[in-house]
N, CA, C, O and CB atoms as a CASP TS submission, in Angstrom:
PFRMAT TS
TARGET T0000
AUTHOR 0000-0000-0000
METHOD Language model
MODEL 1
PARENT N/A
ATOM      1  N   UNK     1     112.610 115.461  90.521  1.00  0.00           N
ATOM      2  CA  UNK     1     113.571 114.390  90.391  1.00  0.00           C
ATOM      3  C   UNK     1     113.080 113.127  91.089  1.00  0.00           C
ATOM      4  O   UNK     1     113.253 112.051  90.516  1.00  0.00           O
ATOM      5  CB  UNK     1     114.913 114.819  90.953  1.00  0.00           C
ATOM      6  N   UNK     2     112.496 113.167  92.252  1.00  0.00           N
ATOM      7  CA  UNK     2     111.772 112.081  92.928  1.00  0.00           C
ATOM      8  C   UNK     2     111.067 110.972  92.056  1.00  0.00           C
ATOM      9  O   UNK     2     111.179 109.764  91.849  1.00  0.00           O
ATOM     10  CB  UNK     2     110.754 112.710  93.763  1.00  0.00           C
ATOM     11  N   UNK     3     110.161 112.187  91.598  1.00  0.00           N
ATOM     12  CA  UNK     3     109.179 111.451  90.563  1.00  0.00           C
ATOM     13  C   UNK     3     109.622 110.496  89.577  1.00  0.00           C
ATOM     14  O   UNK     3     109.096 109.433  89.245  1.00  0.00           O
ATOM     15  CB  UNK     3     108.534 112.380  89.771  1.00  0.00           C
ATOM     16  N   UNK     4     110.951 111.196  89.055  1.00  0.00           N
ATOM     17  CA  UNK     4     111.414 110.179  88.114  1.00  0.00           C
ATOM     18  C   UNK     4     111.982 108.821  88.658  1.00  0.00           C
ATOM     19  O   UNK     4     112.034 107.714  88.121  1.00  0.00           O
ATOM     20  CB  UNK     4     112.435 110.794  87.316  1.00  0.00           C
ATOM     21  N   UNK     5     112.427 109.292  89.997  1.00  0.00           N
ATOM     22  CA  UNK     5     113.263 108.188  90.162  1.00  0.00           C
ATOM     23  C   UNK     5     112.185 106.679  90.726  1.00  0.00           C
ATOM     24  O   UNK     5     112.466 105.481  90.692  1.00  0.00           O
ATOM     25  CB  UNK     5     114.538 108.755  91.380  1.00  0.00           C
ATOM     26  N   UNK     6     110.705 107.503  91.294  1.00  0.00           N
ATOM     27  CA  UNK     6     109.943 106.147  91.166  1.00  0.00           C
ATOM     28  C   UNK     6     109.409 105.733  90.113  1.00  0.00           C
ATOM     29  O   UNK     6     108.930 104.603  90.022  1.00  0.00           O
ATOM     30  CB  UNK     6     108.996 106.029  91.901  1.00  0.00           C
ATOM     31  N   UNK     7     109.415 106.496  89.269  1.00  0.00           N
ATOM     32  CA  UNK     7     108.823 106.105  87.755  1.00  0.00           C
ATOM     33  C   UNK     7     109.961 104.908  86.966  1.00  0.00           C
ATOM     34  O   UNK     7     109.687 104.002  86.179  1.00  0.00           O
ATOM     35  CB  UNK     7     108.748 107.805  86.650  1.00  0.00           C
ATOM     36  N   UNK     8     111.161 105.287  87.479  1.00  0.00           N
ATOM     37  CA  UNK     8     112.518 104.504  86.996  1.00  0.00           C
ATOM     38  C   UNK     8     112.179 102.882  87.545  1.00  0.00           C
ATOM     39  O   UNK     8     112.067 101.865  86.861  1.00  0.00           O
ATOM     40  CB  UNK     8     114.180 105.275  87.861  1.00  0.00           C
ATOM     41  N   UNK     9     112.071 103.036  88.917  1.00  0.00           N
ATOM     42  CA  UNK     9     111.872 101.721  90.092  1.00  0.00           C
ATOM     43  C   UNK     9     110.635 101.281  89.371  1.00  0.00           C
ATOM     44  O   UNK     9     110.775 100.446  88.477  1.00  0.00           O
ATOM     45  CB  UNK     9     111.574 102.143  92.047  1.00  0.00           C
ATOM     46  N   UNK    10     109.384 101.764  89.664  1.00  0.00           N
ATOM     47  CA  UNK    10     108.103 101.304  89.107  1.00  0.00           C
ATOM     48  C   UNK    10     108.562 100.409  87.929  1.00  0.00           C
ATOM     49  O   UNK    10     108.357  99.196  87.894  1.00  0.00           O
ATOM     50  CB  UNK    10     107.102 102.555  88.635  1.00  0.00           C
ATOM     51  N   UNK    11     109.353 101.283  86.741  1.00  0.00           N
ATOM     52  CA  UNK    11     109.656 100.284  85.497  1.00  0.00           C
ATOM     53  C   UNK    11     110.707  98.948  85.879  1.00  0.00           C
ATOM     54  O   UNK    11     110.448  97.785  85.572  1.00  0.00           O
ATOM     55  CB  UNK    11     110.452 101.268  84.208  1.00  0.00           C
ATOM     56  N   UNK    12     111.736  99.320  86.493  1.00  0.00           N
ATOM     57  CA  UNK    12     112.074  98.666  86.875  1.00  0.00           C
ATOM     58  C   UNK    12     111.501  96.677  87.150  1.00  0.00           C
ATOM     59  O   UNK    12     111.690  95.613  86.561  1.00  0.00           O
ATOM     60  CB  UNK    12     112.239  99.551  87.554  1.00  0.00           C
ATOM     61  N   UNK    13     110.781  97.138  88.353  1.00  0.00           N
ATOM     62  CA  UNK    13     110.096  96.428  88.717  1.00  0.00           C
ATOM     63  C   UNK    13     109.180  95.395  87.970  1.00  0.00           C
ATOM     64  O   UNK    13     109.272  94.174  87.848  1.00  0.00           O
ATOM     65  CB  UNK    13     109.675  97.076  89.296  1.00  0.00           C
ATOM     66  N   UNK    14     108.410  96.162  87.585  1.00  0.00           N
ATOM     67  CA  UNK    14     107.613  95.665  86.177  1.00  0.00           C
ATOM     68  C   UNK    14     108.501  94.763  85.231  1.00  0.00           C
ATOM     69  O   UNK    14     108.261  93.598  84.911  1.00  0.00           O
ATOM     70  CB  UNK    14     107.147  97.039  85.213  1.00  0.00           C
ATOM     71  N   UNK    15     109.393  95.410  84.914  1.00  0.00           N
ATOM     72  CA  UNK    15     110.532  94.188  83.960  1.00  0.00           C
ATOM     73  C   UNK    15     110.858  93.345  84.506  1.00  0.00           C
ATOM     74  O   UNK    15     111.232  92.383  83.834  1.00  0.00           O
ATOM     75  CB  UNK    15     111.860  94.493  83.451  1.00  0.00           C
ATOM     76  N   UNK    16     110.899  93.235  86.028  1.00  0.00           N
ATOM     77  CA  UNK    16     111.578  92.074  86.717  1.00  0.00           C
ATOM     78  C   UNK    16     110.071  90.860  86.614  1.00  0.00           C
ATOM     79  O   UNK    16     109.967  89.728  86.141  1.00  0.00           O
ATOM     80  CB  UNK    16     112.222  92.635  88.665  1.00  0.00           C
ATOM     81  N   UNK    17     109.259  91.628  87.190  1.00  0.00           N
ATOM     82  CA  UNK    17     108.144  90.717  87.463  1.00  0.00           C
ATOM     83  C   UNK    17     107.751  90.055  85.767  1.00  0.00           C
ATOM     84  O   UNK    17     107.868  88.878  85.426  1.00  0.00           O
ATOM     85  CB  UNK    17     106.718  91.721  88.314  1.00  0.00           C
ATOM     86  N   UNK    18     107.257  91.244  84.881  1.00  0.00           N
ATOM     87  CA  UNK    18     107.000  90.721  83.472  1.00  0.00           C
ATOM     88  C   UNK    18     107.907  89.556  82.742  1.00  0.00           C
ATOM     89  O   UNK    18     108.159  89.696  81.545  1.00  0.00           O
ATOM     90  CB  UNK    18     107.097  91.907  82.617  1.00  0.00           C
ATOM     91  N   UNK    19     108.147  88.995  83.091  1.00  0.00           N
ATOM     92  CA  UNK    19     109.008  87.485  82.420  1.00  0.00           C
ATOM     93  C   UNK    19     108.420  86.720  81.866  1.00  0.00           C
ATOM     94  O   UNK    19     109.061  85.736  81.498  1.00  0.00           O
ATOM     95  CB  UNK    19     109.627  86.532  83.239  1.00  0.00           C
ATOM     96  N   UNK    20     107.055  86.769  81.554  1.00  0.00           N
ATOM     97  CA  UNK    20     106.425  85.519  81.164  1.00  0.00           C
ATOM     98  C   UNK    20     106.258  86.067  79.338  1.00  0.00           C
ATOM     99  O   UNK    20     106.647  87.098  78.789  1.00  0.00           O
ATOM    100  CB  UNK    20     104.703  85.146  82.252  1.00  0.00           C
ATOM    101  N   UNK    21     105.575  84.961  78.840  1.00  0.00           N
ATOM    102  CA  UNK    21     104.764  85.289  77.620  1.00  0.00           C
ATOM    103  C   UNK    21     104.040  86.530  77.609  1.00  0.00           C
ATOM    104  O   UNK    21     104.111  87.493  76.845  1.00  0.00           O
ATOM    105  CB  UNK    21     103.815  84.294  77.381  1.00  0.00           C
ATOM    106  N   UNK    22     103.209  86.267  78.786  1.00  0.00           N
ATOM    107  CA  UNK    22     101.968  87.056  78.838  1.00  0.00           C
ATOM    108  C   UNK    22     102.270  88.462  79.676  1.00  0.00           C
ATOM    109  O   UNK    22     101.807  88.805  80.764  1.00  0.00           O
ATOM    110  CB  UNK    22     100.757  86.129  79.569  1.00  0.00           C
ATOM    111  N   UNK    23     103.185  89.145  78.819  1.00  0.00           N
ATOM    112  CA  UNK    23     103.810  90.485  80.001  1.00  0.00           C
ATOM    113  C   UNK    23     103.117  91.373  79.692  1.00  0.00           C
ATOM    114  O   UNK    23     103.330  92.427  80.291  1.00  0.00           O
ATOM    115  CB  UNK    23     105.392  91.131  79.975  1.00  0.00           C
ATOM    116  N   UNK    24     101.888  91.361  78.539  1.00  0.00           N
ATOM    117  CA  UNK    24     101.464  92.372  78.102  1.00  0.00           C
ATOM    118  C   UNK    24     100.433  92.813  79.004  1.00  0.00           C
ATOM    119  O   UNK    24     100.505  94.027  79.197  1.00  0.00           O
ATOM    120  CB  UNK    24     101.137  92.222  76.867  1.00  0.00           C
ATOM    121  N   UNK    25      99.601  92.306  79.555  1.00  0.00           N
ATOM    122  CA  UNK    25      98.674  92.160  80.524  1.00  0.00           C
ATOM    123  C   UNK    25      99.358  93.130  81.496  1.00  0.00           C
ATOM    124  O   UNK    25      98.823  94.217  81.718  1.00  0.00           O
ATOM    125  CB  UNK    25      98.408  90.641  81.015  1.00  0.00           C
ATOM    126  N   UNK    26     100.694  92.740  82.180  1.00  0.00           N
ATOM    127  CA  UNK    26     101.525  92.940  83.318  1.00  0.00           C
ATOM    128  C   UNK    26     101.923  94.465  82.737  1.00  0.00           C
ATOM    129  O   UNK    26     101.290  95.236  83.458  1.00  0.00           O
ATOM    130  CB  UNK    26     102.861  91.684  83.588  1.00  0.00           C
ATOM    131  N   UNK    27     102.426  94.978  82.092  1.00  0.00           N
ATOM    132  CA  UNK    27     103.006  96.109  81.846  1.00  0.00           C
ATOM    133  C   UNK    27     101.926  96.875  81.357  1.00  0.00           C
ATOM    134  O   UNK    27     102.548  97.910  81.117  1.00  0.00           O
ATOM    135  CB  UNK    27     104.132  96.016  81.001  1.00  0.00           C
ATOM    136  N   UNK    28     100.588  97.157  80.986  1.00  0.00           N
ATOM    137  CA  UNK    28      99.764  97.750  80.896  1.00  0.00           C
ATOM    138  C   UNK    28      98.972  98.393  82.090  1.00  0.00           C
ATOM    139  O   UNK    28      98.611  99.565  82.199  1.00  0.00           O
ATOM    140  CB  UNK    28      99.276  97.125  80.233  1.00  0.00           C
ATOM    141  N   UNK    29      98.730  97.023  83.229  1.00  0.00           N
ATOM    142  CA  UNK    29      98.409  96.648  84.460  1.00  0.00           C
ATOM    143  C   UNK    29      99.237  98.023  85.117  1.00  0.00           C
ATOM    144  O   UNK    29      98.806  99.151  85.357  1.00  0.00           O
ATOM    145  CB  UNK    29      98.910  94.975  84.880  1.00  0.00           C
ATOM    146  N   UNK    30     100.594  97.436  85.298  1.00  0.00           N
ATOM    147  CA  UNK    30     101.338  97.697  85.995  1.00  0.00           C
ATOM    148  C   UNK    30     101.424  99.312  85.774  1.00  0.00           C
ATOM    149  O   UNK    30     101.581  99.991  86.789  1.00  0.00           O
ATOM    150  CB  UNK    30     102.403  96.841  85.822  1.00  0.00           C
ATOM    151  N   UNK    31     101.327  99.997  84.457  1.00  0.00           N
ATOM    152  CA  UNK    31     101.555 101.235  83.930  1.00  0.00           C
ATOM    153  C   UNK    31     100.412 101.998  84.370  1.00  0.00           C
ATOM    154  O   UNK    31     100.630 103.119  84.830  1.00  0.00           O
ATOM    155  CB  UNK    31     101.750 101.233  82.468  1.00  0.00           C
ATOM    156  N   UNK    32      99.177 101.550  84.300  1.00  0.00           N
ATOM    157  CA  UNK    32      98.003 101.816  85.109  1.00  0.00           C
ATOM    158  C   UNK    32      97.983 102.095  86.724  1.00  0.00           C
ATOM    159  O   UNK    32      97.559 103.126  87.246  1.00  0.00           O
ATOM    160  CB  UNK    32      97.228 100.721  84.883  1.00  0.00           C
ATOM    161  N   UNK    33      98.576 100.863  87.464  1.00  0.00           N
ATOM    162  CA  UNK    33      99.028 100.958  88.978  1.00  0.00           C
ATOM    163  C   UNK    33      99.437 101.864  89.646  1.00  0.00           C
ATOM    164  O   UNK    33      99.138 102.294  90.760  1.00  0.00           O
ATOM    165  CB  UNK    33      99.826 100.338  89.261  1.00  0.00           C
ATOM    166  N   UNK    34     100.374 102.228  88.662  1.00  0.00           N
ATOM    167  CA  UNK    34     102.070 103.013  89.267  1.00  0.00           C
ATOM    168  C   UNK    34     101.075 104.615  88.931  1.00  0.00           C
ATOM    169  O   UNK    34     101.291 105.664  89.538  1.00  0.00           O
ATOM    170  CB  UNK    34     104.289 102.612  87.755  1.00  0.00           C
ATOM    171  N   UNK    35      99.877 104.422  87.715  1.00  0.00           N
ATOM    172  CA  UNK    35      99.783 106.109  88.211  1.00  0.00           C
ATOM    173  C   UNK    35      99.005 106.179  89.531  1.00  0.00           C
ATOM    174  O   UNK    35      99.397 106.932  90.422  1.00  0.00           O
ATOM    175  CB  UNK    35      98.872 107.184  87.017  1.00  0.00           C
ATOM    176  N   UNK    36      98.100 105.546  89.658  1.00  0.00           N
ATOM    177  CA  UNK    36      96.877 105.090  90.164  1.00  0.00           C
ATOM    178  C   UNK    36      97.748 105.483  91.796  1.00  0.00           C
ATOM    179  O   UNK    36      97.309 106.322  92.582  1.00  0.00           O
ATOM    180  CB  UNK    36      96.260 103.198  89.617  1.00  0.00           C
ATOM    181  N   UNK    37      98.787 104.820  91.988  1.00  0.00           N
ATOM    182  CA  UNK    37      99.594 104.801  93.445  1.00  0.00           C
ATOM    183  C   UNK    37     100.371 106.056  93.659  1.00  0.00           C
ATOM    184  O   UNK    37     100.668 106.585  94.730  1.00  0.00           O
ATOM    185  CB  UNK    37     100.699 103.551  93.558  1.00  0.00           C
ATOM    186  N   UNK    38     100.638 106.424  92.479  1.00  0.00           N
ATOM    187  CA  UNK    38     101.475 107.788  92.941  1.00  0.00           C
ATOM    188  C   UNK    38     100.592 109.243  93.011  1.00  0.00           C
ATOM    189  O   UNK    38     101.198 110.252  93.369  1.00  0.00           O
ATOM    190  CB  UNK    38     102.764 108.048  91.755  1.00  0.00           C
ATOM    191  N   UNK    39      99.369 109.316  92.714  1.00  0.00           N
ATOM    192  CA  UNK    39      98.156 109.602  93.001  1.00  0.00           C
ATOM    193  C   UNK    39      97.315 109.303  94.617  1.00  0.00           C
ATOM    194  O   UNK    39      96.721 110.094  95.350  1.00  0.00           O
ATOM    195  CB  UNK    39      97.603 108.924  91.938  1.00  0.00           C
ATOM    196  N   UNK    40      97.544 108.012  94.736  1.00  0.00           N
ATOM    197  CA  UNK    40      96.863 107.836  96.096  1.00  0.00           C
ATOM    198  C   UNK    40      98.008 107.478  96.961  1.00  0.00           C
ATOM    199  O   UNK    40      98.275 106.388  97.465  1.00  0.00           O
ATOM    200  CB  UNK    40      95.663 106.678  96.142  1.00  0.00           C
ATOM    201  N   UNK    41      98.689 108.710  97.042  1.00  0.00           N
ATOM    202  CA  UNK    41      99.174 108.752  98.629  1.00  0.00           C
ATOM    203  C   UNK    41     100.984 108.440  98.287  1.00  0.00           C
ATOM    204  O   UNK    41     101.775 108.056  99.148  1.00  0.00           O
ATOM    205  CB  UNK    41      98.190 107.175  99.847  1.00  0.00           C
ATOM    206  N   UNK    42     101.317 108.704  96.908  1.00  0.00           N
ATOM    207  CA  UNK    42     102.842 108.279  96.819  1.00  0.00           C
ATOM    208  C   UNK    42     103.063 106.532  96.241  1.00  0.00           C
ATOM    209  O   UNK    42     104.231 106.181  96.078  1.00  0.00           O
ATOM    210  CB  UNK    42     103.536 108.481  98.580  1.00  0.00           C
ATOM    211  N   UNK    43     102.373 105.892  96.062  1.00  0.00           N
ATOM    212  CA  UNK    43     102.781 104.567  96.261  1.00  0.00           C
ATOM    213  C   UNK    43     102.879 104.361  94.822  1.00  0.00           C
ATOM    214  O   UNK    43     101.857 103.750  94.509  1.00  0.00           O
ATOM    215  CB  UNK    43     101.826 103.572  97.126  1.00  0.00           C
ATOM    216  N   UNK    44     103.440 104.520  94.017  1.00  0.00           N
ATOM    217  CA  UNK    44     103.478 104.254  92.261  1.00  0.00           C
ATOM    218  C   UNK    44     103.916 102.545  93.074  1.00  0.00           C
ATOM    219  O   UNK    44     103.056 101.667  92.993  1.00  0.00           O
ATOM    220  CB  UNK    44     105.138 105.495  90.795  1.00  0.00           C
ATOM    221  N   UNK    45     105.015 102.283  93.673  1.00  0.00           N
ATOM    222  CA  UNK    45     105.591 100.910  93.154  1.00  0.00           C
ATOM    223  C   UNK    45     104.513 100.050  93.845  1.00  0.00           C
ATOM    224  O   UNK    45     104.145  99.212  93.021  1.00  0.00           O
ATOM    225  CB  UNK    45     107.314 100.502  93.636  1.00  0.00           C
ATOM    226  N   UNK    46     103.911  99.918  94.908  1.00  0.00           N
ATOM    227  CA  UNK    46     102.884  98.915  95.279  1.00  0.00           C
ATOM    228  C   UNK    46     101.884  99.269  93.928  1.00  0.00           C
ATOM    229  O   UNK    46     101.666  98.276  93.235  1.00  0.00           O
ATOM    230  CB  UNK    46     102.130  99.176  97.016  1.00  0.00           C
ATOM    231  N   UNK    47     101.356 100.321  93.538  1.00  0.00           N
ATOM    232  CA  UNK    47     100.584 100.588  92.264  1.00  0.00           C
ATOM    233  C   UNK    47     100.780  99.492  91.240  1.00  0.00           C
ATOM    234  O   UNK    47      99.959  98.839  90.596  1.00  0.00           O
ATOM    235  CB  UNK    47     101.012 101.939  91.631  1.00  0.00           C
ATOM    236  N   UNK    48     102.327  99.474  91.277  1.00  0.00           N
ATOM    237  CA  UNK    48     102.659  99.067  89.731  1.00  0.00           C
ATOM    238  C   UNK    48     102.411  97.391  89.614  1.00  0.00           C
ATOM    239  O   UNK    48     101.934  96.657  88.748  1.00  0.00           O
ATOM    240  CB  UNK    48     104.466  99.496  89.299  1.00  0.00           C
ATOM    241  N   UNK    49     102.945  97.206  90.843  1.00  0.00           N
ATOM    242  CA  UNK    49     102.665  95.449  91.386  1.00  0.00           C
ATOM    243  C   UNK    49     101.633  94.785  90.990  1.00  0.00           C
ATOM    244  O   UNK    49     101.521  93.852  90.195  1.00  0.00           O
ATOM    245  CB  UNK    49     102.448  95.201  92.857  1.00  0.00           C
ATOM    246  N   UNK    50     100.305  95.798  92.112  1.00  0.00           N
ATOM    247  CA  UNK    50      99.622  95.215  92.189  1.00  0.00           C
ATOM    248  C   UNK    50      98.667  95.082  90.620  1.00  0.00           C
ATOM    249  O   UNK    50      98.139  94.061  90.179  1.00  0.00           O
ATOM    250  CB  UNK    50      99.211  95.623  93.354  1.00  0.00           C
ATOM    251  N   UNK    51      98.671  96.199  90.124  1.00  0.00           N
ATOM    252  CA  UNK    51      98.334  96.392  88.557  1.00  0.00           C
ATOM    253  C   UNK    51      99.020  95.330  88.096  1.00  0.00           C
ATOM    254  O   UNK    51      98.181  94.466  87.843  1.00  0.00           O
ATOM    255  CB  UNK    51      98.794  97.792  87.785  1.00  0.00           C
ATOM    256  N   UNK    52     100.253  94.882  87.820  1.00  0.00           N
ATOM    257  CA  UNK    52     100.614  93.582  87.182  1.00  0.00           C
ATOM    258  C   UNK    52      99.993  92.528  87.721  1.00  0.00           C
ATOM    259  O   UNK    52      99.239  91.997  86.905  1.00  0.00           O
ATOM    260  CB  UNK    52     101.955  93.297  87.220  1.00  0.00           C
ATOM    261  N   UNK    53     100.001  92.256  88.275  1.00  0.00           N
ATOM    262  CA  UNK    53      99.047  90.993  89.048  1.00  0.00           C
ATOM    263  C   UNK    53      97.744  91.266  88.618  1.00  0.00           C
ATOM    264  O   UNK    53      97.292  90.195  88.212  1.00  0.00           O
ATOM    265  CB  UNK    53      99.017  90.955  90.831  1.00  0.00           C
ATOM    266  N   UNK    54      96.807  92.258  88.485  1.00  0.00           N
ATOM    267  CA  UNK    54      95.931  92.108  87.898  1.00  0.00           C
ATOM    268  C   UNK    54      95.632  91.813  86.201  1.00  0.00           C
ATOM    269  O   UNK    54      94.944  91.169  85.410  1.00  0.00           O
ATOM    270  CB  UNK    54      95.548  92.946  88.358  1.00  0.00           C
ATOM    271  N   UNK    55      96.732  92.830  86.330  1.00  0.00           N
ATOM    272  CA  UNK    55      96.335  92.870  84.274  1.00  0.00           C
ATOM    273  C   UNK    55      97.041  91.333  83.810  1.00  0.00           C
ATOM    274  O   UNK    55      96.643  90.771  82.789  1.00  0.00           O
ATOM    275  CB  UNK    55      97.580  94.678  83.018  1.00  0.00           C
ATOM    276  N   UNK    56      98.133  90.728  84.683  1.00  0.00           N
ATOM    277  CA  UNK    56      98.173  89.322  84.186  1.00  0.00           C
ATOM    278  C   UNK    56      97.270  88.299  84.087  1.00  0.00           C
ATOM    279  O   UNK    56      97.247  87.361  83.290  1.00  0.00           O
ATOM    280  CB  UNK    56      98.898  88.814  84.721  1.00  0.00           C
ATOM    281  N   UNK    57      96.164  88.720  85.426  1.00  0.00           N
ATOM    282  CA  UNK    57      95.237  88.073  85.421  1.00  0.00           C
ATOM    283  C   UNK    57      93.695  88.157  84.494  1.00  0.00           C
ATOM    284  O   UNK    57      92.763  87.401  84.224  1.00  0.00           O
ATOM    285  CB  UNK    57      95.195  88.156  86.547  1.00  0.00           C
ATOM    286  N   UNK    58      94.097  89.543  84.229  1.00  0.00           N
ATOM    287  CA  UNK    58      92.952  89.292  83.089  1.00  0.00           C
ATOM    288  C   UNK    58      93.188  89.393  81.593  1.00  0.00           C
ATOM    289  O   UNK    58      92.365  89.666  80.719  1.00  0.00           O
ATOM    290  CB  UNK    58      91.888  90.250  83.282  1.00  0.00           C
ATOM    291  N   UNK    59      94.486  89.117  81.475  1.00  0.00           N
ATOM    292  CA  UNK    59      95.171  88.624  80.496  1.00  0.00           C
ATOM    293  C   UNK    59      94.860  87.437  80.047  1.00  0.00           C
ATOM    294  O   UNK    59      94.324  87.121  78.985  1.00  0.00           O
ATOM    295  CB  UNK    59      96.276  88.630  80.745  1.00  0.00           C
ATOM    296  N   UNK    60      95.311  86.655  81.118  1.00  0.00           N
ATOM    297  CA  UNK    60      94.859  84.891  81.264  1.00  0.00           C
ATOM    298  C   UNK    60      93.392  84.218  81.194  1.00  0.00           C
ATOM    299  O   UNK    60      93.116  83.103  80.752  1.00  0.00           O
ATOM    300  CB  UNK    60      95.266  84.395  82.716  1.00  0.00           C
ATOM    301  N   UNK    61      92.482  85.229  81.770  1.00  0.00           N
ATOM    302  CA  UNK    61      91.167  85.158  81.341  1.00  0.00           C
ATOM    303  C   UNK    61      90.548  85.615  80.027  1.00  0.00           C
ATOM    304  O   UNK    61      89.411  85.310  79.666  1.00  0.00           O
ATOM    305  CB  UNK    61      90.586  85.722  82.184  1.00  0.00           C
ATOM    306  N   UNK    62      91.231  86.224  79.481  1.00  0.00           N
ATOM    307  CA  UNK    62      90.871  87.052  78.481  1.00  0.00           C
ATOM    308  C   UNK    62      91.378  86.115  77.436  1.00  0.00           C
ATOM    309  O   UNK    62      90.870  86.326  76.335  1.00  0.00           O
ATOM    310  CB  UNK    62      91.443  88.543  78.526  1.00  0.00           C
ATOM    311  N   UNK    63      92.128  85.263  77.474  1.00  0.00           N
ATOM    312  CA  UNK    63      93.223  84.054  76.203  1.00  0.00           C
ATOM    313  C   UNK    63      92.007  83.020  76.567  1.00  0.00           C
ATOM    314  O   UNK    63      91.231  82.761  75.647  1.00  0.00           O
ATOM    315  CB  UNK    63      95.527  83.257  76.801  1.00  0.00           C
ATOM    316  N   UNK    64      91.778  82.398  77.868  1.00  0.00           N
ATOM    317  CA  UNK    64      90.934  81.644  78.182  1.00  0.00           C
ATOM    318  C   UNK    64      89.536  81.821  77.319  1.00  0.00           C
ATOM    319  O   UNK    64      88.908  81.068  76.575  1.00  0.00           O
ATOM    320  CB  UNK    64      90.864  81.800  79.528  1.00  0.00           C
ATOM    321  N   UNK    65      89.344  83.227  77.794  1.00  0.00           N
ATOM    322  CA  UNK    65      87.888  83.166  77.086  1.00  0.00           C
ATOM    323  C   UNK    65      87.491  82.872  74.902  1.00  0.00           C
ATOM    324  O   UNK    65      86.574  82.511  74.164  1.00  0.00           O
ATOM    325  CB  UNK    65      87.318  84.980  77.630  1.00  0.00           C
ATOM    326  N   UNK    66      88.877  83.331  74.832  1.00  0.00           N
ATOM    327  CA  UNK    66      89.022  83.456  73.743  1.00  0.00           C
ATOM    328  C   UNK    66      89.384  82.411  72.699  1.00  0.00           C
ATOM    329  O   UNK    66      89.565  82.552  71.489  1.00  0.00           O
ATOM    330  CB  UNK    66      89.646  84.233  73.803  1.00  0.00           C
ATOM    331  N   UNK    67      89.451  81.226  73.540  1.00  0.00           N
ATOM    332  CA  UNK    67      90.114  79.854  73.115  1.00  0.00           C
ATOM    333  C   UNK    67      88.694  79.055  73.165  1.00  0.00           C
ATOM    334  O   UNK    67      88.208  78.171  72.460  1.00  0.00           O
ATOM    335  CB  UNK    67      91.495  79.174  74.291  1.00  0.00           C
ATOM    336  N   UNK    68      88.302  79.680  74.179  1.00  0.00           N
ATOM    337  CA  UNK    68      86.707  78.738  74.136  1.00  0.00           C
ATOM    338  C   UNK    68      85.720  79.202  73.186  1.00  0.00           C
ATOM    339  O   UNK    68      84.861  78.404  72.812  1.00  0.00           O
ATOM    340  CB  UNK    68      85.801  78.810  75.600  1.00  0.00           C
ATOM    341  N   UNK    69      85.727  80.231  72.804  1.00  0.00           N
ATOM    342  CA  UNK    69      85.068  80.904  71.597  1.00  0.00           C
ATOM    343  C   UNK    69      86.029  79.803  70.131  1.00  0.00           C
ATOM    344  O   UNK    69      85.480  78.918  69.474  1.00  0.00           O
ATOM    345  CB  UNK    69      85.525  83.120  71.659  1.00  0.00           C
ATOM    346  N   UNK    70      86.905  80.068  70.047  1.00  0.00           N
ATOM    347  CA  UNK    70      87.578  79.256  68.859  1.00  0.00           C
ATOM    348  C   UNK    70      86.894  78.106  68.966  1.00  0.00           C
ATOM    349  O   UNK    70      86.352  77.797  67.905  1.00  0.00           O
ATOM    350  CB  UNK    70      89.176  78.985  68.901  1.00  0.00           C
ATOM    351  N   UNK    71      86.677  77.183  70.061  1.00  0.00           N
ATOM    352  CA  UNK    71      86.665  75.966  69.677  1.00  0.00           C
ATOM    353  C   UNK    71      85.363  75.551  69.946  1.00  0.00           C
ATOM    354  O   UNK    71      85.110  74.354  70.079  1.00  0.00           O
ATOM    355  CB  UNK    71      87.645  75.207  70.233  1.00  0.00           C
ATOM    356  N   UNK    72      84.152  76.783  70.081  1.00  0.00           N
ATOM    357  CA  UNK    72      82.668  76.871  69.606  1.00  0.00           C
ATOM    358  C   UNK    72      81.897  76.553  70.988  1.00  0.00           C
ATOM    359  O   UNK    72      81.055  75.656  70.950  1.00  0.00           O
ATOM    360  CB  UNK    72      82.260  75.685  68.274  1.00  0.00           C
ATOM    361  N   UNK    73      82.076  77.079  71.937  1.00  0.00           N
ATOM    362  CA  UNK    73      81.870  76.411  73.154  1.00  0.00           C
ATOM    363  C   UNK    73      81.286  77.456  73.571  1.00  0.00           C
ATOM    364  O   UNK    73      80.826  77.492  74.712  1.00  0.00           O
ATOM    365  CB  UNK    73      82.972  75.830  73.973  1.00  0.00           C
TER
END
């Protein structure tokens, strides 16, 4: 029952933070995190965070890179 209930928070969380356009990054990230943390040592929700913060960020690099390719650069 534990488990679920950080798996609940983890999502939770993730929906709060994911608000932008670019949530896809964040909820992939974040889905990655939360196992990654509840694996090392219990922590799914710092997991899930910090995974959103990343996968937003290479979300944003990843549109970036991909815009400069369009426009032949």
């Amino acid at each position: 029952m534990k488990q679920s209930s950080l798996f609940l928070a983890a999502t939770l969380v993730t929906g709060l933070i994911a608000g932008s356009a670019h949530a896809a990054g964040c909820v992939s990230g974040a889905a990655v995190g939360a196992v990654a943390g509840h694996v090392a040592h219990h922590h799914a929700i710092l997991g899930a965070a910090a995974g959103c913060a990343v996968g937003h960020e290479m979300n944003k690099h990843e549109q970036k890179k991909a815009a400069k390719q369009a426009q032949g650069y």
